[in-house]
C-alpha positions in Angstrom: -0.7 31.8 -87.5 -2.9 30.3 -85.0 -4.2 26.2 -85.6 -7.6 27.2 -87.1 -5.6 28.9 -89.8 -3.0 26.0 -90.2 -5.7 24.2 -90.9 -7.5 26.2 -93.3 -4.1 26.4 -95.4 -3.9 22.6 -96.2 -7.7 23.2 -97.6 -7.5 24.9 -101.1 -10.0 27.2 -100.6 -10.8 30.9 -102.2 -10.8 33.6 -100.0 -14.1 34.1 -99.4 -14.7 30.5 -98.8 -12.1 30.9 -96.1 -13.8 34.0 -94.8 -16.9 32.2 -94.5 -15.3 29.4 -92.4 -13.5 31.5 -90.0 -16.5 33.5 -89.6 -18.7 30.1 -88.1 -15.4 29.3 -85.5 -15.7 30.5 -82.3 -12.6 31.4 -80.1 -13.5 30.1 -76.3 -11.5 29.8 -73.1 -12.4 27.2 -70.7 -10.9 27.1 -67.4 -9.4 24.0 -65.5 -11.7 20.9 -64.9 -14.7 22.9 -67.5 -16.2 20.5 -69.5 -16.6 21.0 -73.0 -19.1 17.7 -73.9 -20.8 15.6 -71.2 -21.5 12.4 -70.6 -25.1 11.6 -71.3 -25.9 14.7 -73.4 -25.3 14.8 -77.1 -22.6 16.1 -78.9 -23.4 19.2 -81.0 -19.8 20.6 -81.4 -16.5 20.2 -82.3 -13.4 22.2 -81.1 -10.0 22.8 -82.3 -7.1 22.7 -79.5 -5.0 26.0 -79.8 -3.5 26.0 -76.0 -3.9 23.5 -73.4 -4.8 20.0 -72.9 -8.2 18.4 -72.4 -9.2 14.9 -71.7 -12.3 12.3 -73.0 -13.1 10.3 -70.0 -15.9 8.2 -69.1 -17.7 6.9 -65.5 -19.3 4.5 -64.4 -22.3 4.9 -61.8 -20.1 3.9 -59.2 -17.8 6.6 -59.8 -15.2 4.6 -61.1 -13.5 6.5 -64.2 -11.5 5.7 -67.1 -9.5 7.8 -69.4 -10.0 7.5 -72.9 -7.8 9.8 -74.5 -5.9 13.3 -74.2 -6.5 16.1 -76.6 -3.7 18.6 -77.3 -2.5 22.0 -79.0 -3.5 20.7 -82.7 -5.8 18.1 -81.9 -9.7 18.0 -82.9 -12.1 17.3 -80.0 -15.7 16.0 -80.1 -17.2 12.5 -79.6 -17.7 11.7 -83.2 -20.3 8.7 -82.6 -22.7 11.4 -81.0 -22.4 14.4 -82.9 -23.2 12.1 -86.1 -26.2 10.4 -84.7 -27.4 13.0 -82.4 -27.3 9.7 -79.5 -26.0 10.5 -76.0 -22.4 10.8 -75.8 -21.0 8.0 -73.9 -17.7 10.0 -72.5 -17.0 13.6 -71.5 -14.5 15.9 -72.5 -13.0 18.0 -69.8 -10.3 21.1 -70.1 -7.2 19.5 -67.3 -5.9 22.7 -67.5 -6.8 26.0 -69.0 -8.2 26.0 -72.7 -8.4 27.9 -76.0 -9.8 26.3 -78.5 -12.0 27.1 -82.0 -15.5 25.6 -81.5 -17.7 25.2 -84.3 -21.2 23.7 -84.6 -21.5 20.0 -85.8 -24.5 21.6 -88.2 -22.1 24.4 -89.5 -19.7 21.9 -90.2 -22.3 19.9 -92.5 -23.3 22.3 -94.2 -19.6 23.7 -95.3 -19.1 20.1 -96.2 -22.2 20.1 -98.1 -21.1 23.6 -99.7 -17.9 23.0 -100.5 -16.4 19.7 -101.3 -12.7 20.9 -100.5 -13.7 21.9 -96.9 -15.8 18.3 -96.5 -12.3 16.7 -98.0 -9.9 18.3 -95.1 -12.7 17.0 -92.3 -12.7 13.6 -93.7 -9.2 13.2 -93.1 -9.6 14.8 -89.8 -12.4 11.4 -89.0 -10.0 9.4 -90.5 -6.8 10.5 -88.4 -9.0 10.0 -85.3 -10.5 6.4 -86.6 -6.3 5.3 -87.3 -5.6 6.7 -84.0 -8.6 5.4 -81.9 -7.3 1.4 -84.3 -3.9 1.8 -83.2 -5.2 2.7 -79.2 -6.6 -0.7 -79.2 -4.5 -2.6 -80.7 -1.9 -1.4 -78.4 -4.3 -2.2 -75.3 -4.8 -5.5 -76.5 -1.2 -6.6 -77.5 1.9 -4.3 -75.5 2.7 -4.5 -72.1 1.9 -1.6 -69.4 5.9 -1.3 -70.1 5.7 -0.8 -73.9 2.2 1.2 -73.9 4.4 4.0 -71.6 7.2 4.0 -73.7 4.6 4.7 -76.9 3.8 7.6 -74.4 7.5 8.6 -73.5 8.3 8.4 -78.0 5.3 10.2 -78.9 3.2 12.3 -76.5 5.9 12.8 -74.2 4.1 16.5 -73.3 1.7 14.1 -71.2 4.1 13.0 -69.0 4.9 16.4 -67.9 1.4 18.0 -67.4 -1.1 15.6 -66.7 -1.6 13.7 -63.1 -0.1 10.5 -62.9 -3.4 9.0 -62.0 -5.2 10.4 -65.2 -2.1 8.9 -67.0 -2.3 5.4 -65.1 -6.2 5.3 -65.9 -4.9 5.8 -69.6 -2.1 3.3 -69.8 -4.8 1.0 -68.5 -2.4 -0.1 -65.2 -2.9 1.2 -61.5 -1.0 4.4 -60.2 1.6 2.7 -58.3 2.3 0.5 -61.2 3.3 3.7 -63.0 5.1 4.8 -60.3 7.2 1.6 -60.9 7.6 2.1 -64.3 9.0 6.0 -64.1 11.2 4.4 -61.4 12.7 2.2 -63.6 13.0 4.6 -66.6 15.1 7.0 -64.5 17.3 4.1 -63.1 
């Protein structure tokens, strides 16, 4: 059973309802460093992570970056501010390694929600995983140490640590890449 259809079984739907969904995802592949939305343009999609790991970062016109987040096998991707008010997103997403994931149009998406109030149900809780996630993200900027946010990393992502570049994760943790050096140092020791 592939995510799309884990998904679809938490929703009680009919079967033609659930025919009708599948039928508006479409299966891509992106390869390493594609990206999936772009900074500047807006947002008119939404994917479902089925292999892989993509990342939502955002630069500056100096070409400094920062990285917001890390999207994994289960994990919905989009920038939600500007696929809901059609503004320019402020961040990109970008595949760090090779992706598969089930893309669906922001539109199609409305107007299953606006069909069928089971379907718009299951996407709320979707927003409201990602709102709880993006709350707990700041608070733990704003009140752990560099220390503390890597163990968060280490307890609960700890797939990060394995495949993405220490940099990427360093930008994340919010502390400089030798400083995470440092702290995998000290882990091991």
């Amino acid at each position: 059973m592939n995510v799309l259809e884990k998904f679809l079984k938490n929703i009680p739907l009919t079967d033609s309802q659930r025919a009708k969904v599948l039928a508006l995802f479409q299966k891509i592949e992106l390869e390493q460093d594609s990206v999936f939305i772009e900074q500047g343009q807006v947002a008119t999609k939404i994917g479902l992570v089925e292999s892989g790991i993509m990342m939502y970062v955002q630069n500056d016109e100096q070409g400094k970056f920062w990285v917001c987040d890390f999207a994994e096998v289960g994990n919905w991707v989009t920038q939600y501010k500007s696929v809901s008010t059609q503004a320019p997103s402020p961040l990109s997403i970008i595949a760090l390694e090779p992706v598969t994931l089930y893309m669906i149009s922001y539109q199609n998406i409305t107007e299953l929600s606006n069909e069928m109030p089971e379907f718009e149900k299951g996407t709320r809780k979707i927003v409201e995983k990602e709102l709880f996630n993006l709350i707990d993200r700041s608070h733990h900027l704003q009140t752990l140490t560099a220390s503390e946010r890597y163990d968060k990393i280490r307890e609960n992502r700890p797939n990060l640590l394995q495949r993405v570049p220490q940099y990427y994760l360093a930008s994340y943790l919010g502390i400089a890449p030798q400083s995470l050096s440092r702290l995998r140092n000290s882990v091991k020791s």
